[in-house]
N, C-alpha and C positions, 0 to 999 in steps of 0.2 A: 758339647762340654758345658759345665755347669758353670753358675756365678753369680751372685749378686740375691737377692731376696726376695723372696713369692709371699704371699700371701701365711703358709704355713710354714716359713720360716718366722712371721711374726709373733703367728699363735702361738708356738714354741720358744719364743726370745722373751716375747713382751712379758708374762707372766712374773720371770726370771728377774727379767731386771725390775720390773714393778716394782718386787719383793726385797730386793738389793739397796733399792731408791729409800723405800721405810726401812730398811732396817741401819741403813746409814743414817736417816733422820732418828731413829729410837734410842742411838747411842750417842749422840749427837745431843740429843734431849736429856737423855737420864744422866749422861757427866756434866750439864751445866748445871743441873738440879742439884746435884747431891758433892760437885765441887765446890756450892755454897752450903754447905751445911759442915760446921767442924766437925771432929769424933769430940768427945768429952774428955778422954783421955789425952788427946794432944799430942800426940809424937809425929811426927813427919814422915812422910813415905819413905824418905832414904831411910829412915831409924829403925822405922817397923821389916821392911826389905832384910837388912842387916839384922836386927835380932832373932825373926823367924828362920834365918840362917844358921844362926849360933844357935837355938833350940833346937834345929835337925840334924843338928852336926853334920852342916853341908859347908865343909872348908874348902878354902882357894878359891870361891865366888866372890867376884867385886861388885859392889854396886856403886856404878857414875852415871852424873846426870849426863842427859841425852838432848836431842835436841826434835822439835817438832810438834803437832797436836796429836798427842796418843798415839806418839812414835817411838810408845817403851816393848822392849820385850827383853828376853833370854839369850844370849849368843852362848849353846853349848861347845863352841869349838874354842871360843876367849876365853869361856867362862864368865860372863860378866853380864848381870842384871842391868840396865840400863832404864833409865827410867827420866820421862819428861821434865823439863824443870820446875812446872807446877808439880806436879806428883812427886818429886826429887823432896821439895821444901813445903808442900804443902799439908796440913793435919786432918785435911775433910776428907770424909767417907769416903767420898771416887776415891783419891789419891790410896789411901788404903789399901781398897780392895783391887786395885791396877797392882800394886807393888806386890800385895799376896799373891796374885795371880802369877806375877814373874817368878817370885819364886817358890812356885807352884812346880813350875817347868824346871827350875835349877834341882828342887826334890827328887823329880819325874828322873833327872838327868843321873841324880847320884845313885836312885836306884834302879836303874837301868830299863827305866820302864819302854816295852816293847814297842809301843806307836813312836814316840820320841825318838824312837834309835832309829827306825825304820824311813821317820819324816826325815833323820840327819841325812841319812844315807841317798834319800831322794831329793834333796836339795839341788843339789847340783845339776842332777839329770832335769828336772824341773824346769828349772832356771836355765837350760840351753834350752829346751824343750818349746819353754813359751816363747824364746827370742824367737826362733828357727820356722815355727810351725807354721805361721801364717805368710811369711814370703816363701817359704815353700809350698804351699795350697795355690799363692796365686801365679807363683810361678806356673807352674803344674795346667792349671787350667788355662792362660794365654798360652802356651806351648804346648798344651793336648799333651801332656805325660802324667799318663794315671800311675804310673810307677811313683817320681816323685809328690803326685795328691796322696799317695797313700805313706809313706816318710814322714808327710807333711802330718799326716791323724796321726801317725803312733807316738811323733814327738808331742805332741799335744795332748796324745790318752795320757802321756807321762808327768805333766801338768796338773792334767785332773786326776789324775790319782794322788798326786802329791797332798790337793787341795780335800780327798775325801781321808788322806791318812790325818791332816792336821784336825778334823771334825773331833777325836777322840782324846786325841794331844790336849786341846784347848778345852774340854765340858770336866776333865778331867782337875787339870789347873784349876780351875775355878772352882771345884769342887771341895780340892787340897785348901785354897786359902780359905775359902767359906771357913771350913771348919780351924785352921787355924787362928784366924781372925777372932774364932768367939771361944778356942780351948785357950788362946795366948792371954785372954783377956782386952785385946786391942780395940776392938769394939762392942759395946754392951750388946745384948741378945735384941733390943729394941732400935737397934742402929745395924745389926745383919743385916734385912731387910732391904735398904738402902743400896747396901754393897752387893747383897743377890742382885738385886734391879739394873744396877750398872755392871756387873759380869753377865748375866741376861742378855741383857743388852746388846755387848759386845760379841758374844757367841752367834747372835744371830746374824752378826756381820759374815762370819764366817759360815754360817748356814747358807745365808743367801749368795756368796762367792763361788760357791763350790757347786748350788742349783746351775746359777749362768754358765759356770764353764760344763758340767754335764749336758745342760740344756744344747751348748753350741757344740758339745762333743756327737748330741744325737741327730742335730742338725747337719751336721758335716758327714756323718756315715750313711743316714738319709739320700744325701745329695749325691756323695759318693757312687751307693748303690744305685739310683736314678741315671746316672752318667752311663753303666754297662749295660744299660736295656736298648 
């Protein structure tokens, strides 16, 4: 039975996470850059949050500040924008383009956009999925039941799948405030730029998230299938 890490379990990780490692450093970088730089206009992330709301006629959306380092996002089941206390109070570009981004997703929400509803629906399953999958894998392999190593992938394909529905949820978001951000007037077309670089950014966190748990999804079916020869 199988366990632990060969050689081409590395080839197959290391790349992953490499990529995971920069692209945590790149967002990391481009919000402390561009957290020092004001917009010119001056409104604060909660304010901008809030009016780009009231422009999409996206009612019953709250937005409070939150707490953490770029621990803001969307809760579609609250309804509620939530957003860091720098980015809550703060008028620089990140702050901004973080706030359009949320609600990017509260837009996505009201019109029913199809990855959104799909990422809602897989939340849950998700979230048992990743607790569950790995103490069933290793249960599985010290007790030689390939019945439960295989429980143990499917809760776990259901993980990755979650993390390749959120890939279109999030380019999308970002997508929405880019363009609201410079039709709203919130940031001048010479200050976009800034706010693309830090949604960028951040997307690629999500790129490289979703490499690693594929990467460990093809390593696990790999092994898997190694175990019945």
């Amino acid at each position: 039975m199988f366990y632990g890490f060969s050689a081409w379990d590395w080839m197959l990780l290391l790349p992953a996470i490499a990529f995971s490692l920069w692209a945590q450093f790149k967002v990391k970088g481009a919000f402390a850059k561009y957290s020092q730089i004001p917009s010119r206009r001056g409104t604060p992330g909660a304010r901008v949050a809030q009016d780009l709301l009231n422009l999409n006629a996206v009612g019953g959306v709250e937005v409070v500040r939150g707490e953490g380092f770029l621990g803001d996002h969307y809760d579609p089941l609250k309804k509620v924008v939530s957003l860091s206390t720098d980015n809550f109070q703060s008028t620089s570009v990140a702050a901004l383009a973080v706030a359009a981004h949320e609600v990017g997703h509260a837009i996505q929400h009201k019109q029913a956009y199809a990855p959104l509803n799909l990422r809602t629906r897989l939340f849950p399953v998700a979230n048992i999925g990743s607790s569950l999958a790995f103490p069933l894998l290793l249960i599985g392999m010290f007790m030689r039941m390939p019945a439960l190593i295989d429980v143990g992938i499917v809760f776990f394909s259901a993980a990755v799948l979650f993390q390749l529905v959120t890939l279109p949820v999030e380019f999308d978001a970002s997508r929405r405030a880019l363009a609201h951000l410079q039709s709203g007037g919130f940031l001048a077309p010479d200050e976009i730029g800034g706010a693309r670089k830090v949604l960028t950014a951040a997307a690629l966190t999500y790129v490289a998230a979703t490499a690693v748990a594929v990467a460990e999804l093809i390593r696990l079916l790999l092994l898997r299938n190694a175990s019945d020869r």
